[in-house]
DRENSEVEX-263364 format. One record per residue (C-alpha): residue number from 0; x, y, z. Coordinates in pm, whole numbers, plus 50000, padded with zeros to 5 digits. Example, Ala and Ser with C-alpha at 12.3 -4.5 7.8 and 13.67 -1.06 7.14 Angstrom:
<lumdos>
{seq 0, X 51230, Y 49550, Z 50780}
{seq 1, X 51367, Y 49894, Z 50714}
</lumdos>
This chain:
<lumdos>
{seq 0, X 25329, Y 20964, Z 46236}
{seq 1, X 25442, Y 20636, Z 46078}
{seq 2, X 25403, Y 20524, Z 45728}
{seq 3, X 25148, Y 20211, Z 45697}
{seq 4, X 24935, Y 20269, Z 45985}
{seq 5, X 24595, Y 20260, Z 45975}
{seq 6, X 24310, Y 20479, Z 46126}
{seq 7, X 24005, Y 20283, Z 46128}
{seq 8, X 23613, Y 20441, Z 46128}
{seq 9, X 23355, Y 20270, Z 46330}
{seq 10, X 23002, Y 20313, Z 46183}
{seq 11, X 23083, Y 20703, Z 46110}
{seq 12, X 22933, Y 20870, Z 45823}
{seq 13, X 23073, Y 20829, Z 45468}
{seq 14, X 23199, Y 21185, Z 45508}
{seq 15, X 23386, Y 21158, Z 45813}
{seq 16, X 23610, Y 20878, Z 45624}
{seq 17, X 23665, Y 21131, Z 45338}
{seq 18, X 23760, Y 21373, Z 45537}
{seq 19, X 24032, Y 21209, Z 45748}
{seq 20, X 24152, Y 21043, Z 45396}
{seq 21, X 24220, Y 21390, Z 45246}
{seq 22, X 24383, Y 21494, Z 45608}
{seq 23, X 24590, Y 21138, Z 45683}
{seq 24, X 24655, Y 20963, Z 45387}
{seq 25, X 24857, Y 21204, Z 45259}
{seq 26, X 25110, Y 21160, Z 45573}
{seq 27, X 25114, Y 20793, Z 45482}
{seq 28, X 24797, Y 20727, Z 45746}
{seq 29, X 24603, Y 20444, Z 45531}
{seq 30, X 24226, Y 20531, Z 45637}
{seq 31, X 23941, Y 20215, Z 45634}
{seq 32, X 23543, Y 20217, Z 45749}
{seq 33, X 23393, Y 19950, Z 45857}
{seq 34, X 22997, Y 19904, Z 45963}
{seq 35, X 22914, Y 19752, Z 46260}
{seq 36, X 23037, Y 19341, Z 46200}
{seq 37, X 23184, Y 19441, Z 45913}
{seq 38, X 23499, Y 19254, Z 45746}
{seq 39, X 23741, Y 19199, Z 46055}
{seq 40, X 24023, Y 19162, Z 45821}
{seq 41, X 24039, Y 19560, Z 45801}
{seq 42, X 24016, Y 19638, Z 46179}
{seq 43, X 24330, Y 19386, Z 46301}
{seq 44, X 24534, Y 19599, Z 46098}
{seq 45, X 24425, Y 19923, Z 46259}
{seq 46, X 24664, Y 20143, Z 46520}
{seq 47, X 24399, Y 20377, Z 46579}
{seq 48, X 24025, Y 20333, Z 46575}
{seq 49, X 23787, Y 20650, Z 46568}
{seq 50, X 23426, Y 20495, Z 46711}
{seq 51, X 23126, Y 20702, Z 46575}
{seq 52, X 22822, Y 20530, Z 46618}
{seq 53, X 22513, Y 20466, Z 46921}
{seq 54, X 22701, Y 20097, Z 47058}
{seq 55, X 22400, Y 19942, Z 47098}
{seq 56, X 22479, Y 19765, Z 46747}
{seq 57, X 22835, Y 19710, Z 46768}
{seq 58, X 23126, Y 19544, Z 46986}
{seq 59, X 23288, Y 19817, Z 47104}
{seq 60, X 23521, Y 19671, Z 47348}
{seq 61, X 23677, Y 19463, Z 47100}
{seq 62, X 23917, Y 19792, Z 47018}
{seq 63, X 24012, Y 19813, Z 47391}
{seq 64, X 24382, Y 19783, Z 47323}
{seq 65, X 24394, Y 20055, Z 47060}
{seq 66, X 24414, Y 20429, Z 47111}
{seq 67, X 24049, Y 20546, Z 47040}
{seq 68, X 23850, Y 20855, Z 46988}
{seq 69, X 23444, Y 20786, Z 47108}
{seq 70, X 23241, Y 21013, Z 46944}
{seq 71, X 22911, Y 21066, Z 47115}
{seq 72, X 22811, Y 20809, Z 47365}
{seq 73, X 22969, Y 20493, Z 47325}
{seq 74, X 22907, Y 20300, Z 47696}
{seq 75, X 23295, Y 20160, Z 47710}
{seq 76, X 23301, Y 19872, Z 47965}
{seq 77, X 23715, Y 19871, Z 47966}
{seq 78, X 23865, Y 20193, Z 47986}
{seq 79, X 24177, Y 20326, Z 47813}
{seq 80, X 24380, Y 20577, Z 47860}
{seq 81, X 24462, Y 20638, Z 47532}
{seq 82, X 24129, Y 20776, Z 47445}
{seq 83, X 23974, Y 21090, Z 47339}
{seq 84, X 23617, Y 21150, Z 47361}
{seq 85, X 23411, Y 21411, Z 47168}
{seq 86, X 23049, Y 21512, Z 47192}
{seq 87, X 22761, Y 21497, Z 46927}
{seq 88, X 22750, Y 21732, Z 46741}
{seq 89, X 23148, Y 21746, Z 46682}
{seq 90, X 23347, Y 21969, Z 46443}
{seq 91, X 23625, Y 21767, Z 46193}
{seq 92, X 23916, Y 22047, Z 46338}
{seq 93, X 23878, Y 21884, Z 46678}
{seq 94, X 23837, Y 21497, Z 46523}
{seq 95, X 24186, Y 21542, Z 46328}
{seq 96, X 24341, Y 21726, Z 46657}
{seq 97, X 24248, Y 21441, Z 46896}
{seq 98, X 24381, Y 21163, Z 46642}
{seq 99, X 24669, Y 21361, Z 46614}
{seq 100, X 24750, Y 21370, Z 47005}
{seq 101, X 24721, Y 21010, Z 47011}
{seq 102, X 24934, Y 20902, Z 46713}
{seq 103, X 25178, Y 21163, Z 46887}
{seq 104, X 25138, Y 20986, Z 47211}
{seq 105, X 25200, Y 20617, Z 47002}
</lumdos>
């Protein structure tokens, strides 16, 4: 993992970002949230997004180029191979395993 990158939350739950903070920032991962059309200024800085939400209210696609994880079930019109999906209900063990594949795969 690489000092100064940044793991971005889609619409997750105020938990989920404090979880991943007390995981990632400690190995130099800087960790944002953003709902729905939130600031945009946070997510072009992001090498990682982790999409939590129903994407009926958000753009989802606009993270296309990124490594994702989908939690639950995003519709994704542009696939990627670097993506992980997990189902509703998911446990955070899992969540910090699949974001850990991908920055391993980045």
């Amino acid at each position: 993992m690489v000092s100064g990158q940044h793991l971005l939350v889609v619409d997750g739950l105020a938990e989920t970002k404090e979880v991943l903070k007390a995981v990632f920032e400690p190995r130099g991962l800087n960790v944002d949230r953003i709902r729905g059309h939130d600031d945009r200024r946070r997510d072009s800085r992001a090498n990682l997004v982790v999409l939590h939400e129903d994407a009926s209210q958000i753009e989802v696609n606009r993270w296309q180029h990124l490594p994702r994880v989908v939690i639950g079930s995003a519709r994704l019109t542009v696939p990627n191979s670097g993506e992980c999906r997990l189902r509703e209900p998911f446990q955070y063990p899992e969540l910090i395993q699949a974001i850990e594949s991908l920055l391993d795969q980045s």
